[in-house]
C-alpha positions in Angstrom: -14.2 35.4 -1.4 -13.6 33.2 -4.7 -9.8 34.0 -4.6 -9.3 32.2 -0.2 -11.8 29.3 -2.0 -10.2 28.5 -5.0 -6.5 29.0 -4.1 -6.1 25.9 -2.5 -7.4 24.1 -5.7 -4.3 26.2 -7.4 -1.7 25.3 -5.0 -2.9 21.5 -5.8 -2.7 21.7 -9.3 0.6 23.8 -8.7 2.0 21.1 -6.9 1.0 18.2 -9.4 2.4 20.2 -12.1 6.3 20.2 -10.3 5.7 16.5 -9.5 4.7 15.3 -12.7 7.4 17.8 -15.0 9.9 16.5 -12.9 11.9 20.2 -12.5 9.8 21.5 -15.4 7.2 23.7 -14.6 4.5 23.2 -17.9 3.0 19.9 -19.4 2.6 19.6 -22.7 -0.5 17.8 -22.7 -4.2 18.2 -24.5 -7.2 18.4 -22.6 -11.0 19.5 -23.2 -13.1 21.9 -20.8 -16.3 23.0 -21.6 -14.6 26.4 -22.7 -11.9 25.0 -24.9 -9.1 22.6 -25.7 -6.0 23.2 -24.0 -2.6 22.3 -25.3 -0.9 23.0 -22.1 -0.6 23.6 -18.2 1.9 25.9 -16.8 2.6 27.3 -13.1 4.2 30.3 -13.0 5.9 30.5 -9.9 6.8 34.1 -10.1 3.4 35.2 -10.4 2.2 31.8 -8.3 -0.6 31.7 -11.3 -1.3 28.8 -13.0 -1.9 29.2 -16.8 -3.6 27.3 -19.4 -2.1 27.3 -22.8 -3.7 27.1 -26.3 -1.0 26.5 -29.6 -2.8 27.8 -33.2 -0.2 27.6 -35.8 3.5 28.0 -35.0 3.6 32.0 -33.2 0.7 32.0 -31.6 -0.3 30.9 -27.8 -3.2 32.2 -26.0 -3.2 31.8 -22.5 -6.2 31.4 -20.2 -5.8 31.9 -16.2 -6.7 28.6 -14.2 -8.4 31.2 -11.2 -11.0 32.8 -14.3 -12.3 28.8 -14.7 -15.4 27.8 -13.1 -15.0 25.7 -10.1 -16.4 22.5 -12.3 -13.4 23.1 -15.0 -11.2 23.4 -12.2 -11.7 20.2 -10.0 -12.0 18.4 -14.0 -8.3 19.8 -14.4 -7.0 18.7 -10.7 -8.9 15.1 -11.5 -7.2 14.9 -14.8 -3.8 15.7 -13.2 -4.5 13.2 -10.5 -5.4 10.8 -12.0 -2.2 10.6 -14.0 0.1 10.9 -11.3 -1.6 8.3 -9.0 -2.2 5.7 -12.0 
């Protein structure tokens, strides 16, 4: 059931994310959650996942699925992204 509630919160972030990289499909832009820092926000529109990325050094990226966030980190994301493409 978490996959038909949460999908739609994807396919929003999804959809900021082409708007805002303008043909690109990751921002390179740093945000907290209450799990980590992010570096990034990339949809994958292959896989139609979006992923959240972390940079440590120079070779290495650790990437955290937007579906495995709690629905809290998730509407924080899709209110971050908002709010920069509306403002």
């Amino acid at each position: 059931m978490k996959k038909i509630l949460y999908k739609p919160m994807k396919n929003k972030v999804a959809s900021i994310i082409k708007i805002l990289g303008i043909g690109l499909t990751e921002l390179i832009i740093d945000f907290e959650l209450d799990v980590y820092s992010f570096n990034s926000i990339e949809w994958d529109e292959e896989d139609d996942k979006v992923y959240l990325h972390i940079f440590e050094d120079d070779d290495i990226d650790i990437s955290y699925d937007f579906d495995d966030l709690s629905e809290d980190d998730q509407l924080a994301i899709y209110s971050l992204l908002s709010s920069i493409l509306y403002n």
